[in-house]
Backbone as JSON, one array per atom type, in Angstrom:
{
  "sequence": "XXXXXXXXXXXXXXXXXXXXXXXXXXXXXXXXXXXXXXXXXXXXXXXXXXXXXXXXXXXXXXXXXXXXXXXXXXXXXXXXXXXXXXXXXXXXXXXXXXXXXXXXXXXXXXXXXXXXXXXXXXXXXXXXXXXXXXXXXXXXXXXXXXXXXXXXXXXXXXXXXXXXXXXXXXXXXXXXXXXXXXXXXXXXXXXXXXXXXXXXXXXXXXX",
  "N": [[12.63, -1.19, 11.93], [10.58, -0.86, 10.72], [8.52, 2.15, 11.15], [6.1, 3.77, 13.47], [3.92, 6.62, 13.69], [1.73, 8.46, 15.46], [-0.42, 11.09, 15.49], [-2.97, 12.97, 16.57], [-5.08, 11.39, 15.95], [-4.1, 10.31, 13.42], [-2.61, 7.82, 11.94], [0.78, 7.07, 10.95], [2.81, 4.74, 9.48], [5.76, 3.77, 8.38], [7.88, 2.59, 6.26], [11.43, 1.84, 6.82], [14.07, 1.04, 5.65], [16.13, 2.08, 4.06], [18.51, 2.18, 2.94], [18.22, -0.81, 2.23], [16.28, -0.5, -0.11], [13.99, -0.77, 1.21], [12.83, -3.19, 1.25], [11.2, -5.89, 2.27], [10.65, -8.21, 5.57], [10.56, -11.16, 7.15], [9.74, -10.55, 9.51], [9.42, -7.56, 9.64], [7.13, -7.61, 8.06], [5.12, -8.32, 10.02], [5.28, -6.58, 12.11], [4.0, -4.76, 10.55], [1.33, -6.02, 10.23], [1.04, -5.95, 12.81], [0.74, -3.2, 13.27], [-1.08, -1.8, 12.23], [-3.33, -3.32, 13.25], [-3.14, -2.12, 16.03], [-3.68, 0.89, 15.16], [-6.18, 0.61, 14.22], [-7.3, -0.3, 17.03], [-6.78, 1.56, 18.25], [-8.91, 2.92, 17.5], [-8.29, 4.9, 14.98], [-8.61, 7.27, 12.44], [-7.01, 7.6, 10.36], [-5.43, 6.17, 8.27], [-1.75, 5.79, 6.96], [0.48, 5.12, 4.92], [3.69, 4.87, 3.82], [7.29, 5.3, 2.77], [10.73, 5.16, 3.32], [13.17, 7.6, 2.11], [14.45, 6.83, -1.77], [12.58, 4.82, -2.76], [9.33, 3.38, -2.44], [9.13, 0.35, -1.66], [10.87, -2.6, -2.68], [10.01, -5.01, -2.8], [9.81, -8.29, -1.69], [12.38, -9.18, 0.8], [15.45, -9.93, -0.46], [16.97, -12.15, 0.3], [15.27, -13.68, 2.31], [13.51, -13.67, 0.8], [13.88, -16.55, -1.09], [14.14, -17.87, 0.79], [11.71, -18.6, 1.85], [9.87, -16.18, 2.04], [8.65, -15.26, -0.33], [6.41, -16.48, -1.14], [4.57, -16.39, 1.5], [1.84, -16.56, 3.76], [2.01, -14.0, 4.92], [1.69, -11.72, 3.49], [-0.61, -11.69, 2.58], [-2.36, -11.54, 4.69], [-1.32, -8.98, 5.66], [-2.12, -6.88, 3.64], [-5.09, -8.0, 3.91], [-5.86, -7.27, 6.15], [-5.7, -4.35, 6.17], [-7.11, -3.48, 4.12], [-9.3, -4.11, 5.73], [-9.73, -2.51, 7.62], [-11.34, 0.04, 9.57], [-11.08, 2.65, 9.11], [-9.72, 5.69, 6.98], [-7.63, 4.83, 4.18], [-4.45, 5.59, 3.33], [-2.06, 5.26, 0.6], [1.49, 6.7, 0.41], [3.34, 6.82, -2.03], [6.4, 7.44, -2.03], [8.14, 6.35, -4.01], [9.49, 3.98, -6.26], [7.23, 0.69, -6.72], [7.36, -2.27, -6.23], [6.57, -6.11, -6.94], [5.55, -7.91, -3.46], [5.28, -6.28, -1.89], [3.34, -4.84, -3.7], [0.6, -5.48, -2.52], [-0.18, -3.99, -0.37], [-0.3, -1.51, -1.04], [-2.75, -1.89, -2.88], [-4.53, -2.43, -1.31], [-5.36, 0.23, 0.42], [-7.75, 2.66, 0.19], [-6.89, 5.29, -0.62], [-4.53, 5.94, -3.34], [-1.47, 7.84, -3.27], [1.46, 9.13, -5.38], [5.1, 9.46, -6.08], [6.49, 11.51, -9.07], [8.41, 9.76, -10.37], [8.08, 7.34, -9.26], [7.86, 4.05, -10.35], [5.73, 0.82, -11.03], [5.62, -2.63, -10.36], [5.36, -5.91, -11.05], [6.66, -8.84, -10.75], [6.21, -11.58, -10.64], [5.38, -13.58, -12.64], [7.6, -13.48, -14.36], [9.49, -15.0, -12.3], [8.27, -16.78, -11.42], [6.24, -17.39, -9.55], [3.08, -17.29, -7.75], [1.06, -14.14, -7.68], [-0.54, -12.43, -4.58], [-3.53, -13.58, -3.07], [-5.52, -12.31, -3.55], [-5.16, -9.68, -4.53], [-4.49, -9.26, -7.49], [-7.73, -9.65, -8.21], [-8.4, -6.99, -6.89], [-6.47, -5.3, -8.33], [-7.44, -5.35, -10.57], [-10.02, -4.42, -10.45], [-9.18, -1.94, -10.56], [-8.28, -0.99, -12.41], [-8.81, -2.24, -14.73], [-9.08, -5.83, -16.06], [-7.71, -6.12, -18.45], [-5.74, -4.48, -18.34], [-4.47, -4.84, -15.95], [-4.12, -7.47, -16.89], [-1.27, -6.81, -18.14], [0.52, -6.25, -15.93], [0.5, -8.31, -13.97], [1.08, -10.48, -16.08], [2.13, -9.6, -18.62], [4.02, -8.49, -17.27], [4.81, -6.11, -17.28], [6.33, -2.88, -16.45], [5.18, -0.01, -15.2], [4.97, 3.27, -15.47], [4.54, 6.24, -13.7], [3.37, 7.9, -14.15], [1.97, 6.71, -16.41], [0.63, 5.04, -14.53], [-1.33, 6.96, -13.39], [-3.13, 7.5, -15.31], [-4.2, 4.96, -15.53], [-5.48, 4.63, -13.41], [-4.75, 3.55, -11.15], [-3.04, 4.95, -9.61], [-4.09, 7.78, -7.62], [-3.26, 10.56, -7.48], [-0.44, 12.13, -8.56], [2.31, 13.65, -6.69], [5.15, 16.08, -5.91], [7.77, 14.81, -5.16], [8.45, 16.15, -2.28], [6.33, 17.29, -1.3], [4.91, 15.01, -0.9], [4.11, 13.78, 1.86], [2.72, 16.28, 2.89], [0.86, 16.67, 0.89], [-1.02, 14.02, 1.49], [-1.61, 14.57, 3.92], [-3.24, 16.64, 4.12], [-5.48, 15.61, 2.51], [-6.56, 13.76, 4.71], [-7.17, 14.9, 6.13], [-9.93, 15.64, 6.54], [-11.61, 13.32, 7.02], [-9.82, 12.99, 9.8], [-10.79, 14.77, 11.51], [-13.23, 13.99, 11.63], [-15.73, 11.81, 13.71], [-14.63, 8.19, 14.41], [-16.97, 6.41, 14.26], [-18.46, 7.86, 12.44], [-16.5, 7.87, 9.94], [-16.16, 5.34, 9.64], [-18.83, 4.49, 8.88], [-19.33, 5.73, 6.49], [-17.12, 4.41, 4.9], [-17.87, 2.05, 4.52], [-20.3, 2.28, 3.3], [-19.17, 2.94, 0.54], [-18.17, 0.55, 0.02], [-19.67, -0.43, -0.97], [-21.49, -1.41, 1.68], [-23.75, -1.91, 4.42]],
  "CA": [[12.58, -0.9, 10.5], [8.8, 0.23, 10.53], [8.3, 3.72, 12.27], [5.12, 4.08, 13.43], [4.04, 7.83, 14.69], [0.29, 9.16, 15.64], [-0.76, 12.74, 15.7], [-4.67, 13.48, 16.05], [-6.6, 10.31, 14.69], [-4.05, 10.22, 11.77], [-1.71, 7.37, 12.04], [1.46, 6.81, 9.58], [3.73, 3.91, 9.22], [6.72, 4.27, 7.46], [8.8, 1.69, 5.87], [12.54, 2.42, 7.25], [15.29, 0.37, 5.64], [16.25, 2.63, 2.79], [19.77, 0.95, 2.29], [18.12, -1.82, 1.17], [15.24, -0.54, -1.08], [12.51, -1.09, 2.1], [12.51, -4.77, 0.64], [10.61, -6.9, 3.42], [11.52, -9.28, 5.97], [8.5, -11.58, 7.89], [9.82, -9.73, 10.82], [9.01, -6.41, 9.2], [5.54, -8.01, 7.64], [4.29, -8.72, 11.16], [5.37, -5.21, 12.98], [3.23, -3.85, 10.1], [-0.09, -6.21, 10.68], [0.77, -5.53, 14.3], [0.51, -1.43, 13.23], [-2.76, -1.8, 11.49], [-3.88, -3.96, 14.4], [-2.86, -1.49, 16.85], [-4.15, 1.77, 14.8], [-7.56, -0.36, 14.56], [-7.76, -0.67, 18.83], [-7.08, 3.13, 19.07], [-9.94, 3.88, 16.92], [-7.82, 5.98, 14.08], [-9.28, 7.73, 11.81], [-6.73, 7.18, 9.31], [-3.81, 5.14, 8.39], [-0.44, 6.9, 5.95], [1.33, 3.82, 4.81], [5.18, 5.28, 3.2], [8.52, 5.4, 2.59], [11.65, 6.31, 3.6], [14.24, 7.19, 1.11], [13.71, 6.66, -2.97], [11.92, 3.53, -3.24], [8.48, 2.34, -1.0], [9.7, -0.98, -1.69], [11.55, -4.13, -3.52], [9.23, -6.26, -2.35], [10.7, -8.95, -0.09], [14.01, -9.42, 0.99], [15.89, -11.21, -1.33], [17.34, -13.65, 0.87], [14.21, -14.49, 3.05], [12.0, -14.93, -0.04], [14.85, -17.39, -1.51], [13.82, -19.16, 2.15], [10.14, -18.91, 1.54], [8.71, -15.15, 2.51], [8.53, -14.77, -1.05], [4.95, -17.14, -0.72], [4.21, -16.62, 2.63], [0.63, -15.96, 3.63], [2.24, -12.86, 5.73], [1.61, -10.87, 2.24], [-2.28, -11.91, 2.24], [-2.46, -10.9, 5.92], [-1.45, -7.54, 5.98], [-3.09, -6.75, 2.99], [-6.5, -8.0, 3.98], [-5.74, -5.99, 7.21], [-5.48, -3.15, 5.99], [-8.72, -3.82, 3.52], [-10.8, -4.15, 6.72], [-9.41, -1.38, 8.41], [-12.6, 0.97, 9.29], [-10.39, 3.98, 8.92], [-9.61, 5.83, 5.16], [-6.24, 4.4, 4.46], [-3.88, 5.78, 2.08], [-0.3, 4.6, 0.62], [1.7, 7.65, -0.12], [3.93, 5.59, -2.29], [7.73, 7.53, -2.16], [9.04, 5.83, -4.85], [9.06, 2.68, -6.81], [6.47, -0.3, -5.86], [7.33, -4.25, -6.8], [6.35, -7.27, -5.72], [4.52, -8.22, -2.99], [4.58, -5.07, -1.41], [2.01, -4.42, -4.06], [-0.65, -5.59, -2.0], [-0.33, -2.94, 0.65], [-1.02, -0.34, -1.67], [-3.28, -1.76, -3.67], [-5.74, -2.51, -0.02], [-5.55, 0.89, 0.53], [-8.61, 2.98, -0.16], [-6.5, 6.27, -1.72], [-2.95, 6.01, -3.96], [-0.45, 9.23, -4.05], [2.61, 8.91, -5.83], [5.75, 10.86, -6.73], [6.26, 11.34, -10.76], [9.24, 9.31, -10.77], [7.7, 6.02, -9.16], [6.79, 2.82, -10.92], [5.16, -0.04, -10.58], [6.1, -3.81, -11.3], [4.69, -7.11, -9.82], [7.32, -9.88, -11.66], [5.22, -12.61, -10.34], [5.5, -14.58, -14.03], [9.13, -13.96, -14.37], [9.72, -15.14, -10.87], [7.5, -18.16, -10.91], [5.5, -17.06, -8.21], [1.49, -16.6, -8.12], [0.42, -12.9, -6.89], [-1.41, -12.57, -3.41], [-4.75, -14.29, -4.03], [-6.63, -10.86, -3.78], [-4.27, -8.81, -5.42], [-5.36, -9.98, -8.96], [-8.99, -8.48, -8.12], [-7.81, -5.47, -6.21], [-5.57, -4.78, -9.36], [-8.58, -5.27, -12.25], [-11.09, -3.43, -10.07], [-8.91, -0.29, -10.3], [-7.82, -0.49, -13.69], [-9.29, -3.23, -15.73], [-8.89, -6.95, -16.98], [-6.34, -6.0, -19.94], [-4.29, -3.73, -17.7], [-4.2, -6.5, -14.64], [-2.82, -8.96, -17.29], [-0.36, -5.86, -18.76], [1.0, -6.09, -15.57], [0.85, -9.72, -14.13], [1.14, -11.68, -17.31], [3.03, -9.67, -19.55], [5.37, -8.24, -16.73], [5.0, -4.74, -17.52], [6.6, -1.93, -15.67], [4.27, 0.91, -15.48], [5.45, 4.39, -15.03], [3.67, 6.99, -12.87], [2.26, 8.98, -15.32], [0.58, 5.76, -17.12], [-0.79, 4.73, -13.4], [-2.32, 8.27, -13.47], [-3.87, 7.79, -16.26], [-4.68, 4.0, -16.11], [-6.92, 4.9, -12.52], [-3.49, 2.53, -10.14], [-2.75, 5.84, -8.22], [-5.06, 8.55, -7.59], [-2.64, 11.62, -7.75], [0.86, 12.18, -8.26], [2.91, 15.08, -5.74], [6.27, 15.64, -5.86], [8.73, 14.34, -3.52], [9.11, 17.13, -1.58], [5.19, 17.54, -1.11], [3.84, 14.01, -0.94], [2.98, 13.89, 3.02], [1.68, 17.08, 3.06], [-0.65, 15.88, 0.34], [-0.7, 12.75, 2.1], [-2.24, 14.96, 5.15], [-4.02, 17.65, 3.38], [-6.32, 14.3, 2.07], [-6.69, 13.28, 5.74], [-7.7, 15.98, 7.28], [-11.39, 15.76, 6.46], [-11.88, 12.25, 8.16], [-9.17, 13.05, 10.99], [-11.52, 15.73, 12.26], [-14.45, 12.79, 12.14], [-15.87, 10.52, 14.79], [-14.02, 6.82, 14.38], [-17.96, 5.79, 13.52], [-18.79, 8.34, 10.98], [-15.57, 7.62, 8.69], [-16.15, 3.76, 9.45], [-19.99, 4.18, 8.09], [-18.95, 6.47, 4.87], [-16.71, 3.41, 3.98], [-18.8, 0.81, 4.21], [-20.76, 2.75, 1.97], [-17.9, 3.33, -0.56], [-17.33, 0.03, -0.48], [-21.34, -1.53, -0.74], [-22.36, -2.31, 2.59], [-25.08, -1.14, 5.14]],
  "C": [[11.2, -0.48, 10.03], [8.51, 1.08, 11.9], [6.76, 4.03, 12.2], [4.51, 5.42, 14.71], [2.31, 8.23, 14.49], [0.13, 10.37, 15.85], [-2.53, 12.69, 15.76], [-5.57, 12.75, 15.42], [-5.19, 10.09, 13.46], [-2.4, 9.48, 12.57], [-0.5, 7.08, 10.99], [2.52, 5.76, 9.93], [4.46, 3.84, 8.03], [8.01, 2.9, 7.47], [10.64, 2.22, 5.85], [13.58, 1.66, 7.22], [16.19, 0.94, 4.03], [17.31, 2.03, 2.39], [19.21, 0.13, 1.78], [16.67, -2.36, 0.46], [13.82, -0.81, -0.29], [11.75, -2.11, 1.48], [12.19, -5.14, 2.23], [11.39, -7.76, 4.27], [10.07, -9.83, 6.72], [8.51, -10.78, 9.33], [8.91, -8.37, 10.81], [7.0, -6.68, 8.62], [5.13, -7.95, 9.15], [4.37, -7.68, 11.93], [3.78, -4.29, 11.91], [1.88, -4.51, 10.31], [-0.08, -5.91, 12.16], [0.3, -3.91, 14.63], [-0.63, -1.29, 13.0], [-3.76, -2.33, 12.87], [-4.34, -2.38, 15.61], [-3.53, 0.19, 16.33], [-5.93, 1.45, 14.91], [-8.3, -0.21, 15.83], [-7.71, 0.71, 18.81], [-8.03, 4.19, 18.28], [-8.92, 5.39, 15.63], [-8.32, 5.94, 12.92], [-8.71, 7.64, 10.51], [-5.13, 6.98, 9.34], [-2.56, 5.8, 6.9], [0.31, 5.56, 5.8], [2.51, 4.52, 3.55], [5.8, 4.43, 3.44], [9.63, 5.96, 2.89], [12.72, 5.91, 2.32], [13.37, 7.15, -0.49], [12.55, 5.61, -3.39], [11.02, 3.43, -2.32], [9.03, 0.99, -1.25], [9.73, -1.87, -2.36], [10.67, -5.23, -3.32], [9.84, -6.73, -1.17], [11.98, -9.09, -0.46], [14.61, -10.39, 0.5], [16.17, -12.75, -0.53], [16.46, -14.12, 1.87], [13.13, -14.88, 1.91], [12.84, -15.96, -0.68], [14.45, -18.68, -0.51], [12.57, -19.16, 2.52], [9.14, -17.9, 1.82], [7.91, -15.29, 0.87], [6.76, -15.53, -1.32], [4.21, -17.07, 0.31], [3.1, -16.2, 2.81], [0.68, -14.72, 4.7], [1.48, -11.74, 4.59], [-0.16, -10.16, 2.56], [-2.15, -11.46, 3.33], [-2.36, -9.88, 6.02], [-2.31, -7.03, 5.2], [-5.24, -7.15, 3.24], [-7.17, -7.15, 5.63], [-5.97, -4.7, 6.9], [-7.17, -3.04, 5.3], [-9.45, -3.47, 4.4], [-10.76, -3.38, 7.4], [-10.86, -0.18, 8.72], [-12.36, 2.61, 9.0], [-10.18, 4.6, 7.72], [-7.75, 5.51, 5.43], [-5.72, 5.14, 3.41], [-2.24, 5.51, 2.07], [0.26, 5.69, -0.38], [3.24, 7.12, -0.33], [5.46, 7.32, -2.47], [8.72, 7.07, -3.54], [8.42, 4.35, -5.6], [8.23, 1.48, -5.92], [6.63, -1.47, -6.52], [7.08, -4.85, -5.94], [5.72, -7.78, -4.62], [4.36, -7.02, -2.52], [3.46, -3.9, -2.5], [0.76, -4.55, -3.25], [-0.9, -4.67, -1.22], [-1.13, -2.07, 0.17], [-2.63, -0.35, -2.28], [-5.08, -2.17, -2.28], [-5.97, -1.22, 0.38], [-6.4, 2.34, 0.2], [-8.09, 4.47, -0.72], [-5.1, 5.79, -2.12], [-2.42, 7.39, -4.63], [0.82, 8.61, -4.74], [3.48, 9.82, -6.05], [6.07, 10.45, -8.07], [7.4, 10.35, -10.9], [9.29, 7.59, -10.21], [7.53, 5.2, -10.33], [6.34, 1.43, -10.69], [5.23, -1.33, -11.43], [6.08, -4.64, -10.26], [5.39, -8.08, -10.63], [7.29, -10.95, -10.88], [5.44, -14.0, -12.06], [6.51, -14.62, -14.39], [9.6, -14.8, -13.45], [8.95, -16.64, -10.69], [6.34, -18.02, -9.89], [3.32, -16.86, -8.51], [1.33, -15.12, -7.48], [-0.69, -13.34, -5.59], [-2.75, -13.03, -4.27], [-5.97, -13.04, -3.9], [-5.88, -9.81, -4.05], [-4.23, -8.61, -6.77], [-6.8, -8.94, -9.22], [-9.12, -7.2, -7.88], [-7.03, -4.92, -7.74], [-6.91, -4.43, -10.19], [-9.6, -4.12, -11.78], [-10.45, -1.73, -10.37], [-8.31, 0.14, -11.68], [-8.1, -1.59, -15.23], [-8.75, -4.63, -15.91], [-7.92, -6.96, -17.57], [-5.29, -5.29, -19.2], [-3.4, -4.39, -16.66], [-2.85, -6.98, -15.59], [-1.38, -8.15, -17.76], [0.72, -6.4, -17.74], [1.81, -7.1, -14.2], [1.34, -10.63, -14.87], [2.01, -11.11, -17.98], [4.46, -8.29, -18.64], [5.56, -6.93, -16.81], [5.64, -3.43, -16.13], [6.06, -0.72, -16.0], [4.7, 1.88, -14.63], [4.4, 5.15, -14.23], [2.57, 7.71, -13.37], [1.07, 8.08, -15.41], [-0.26, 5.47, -15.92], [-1.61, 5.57, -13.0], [-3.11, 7.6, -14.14], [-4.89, 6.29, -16.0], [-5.85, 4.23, -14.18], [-5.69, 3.9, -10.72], [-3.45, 3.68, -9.06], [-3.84, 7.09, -8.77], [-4.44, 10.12, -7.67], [-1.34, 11.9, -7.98], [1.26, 13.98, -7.51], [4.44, 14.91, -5.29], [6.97, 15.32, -4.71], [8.75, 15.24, -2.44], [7.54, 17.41, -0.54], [4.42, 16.01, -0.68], [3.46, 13.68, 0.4], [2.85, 14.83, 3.23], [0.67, 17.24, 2.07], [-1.2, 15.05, 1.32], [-1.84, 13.27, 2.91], [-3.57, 16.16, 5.07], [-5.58, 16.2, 2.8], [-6.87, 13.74, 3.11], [-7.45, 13.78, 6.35], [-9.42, 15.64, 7.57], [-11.88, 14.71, 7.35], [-10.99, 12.33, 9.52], [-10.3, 14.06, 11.87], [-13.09, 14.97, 12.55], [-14.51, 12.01, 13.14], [-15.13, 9.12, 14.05], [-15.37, 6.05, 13.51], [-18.69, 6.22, 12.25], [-17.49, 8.16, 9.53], [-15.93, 6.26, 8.74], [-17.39, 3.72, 8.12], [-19.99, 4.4, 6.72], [-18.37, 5.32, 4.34], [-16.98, 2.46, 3.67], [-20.08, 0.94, 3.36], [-20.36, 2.94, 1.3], [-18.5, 1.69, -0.61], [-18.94, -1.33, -0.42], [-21.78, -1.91, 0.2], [-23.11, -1.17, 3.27], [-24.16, 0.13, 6.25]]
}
């Protein structure tokens, strides 16, 4: 249920359970820190994190977070995987994004979208707390007041507004969004493994 294919430095993993909304399972969480892992060891230059079908994903699977994914520190794991990744990552979101599979995206150092995505973390309906760096990752990219818009007061935020509010970095329609996706790549795929690492550790404040 995660397809993972390499071409040239430029790896993509693709969320592959479209019947049922490419909602999670811990099975599926752990193939994907095992992808990141595994893109990581072969030195790639950059990581494509999709969708198959309308939706990137429901979050988790109803009936395993009912039996406790829906907390699990699988969430925080991939996500801070991906974070540390030395590669440029990007989540070329397919479709709608809820729930925990917010964190994916939001670790990922670019966000495409298609116009008809949106985005909804129902974390305060749900009872639930948000990943514990998912909170920061959110405010850093769009503020304090927009965070709580969308933690606290539950908001579902259309594609457009995450244009605008700074959440995704371009929208491209369905038809186009991995050859954006790759067109965005290119520049670091054609880099050494150590010159894209160094550029991001300068993006992202360090030496």
């Amino acid at each position: 249920m995660i397809r993972v294919d390499e071409q040239a430095g430029i790896w993509t993993m693709t969320l592959d359970r479209p019947d049922k909304a490419n909602s999670l399972t811990a099975d599926m969480l752990q193939a994907l820190c095992g992808g990141v892992d595994a893109a990581c060891a072969a030195e790639a230059r950059v990581l494509i994190l999709t969708g198959k079908g309308k939706v990137f994903s429901a979050g988790a699977d109803l009936a395993e977070a009912r039996a406790g994914l829906a907390t699990s520190g699988l969430w925080e794991d991939l996500s801070g995987r991906i974070a540390a990744a030395p590669c440029l990552t990007i989540a070329a979101l397919n479709g709608t994004l809820a729930g925990g599979a917010f964190g994916m995206a939001l670790a990922c150092d670019l966000r495409l979208a298609v116009p008809g995505a949106s985005f909804f973390y129902p974390v305060m309906r749900l009872g639930f707390l948000p990943q514990p760096s998912d909170p920061g990752r959110l405010a850093a990219l769009v503020g304090p007041a927009r965070a709580r818009m969308i933690l606290m007061a539950g908001q579902k935020i259309p594609a457009s507004e995450a244009l605008d509010w700074g959440l995704v970095d371009r929208l491209a329609a369905p038809e186009a969004l991995m050859a954006d996706a790759l067109a965005l790549a290119e520049a670091a795929a054609g880099a050494s493994p150590a010159h894209v690492a160094a550029i991001k550790r300068m993006v992202q404040g360090g030496s």
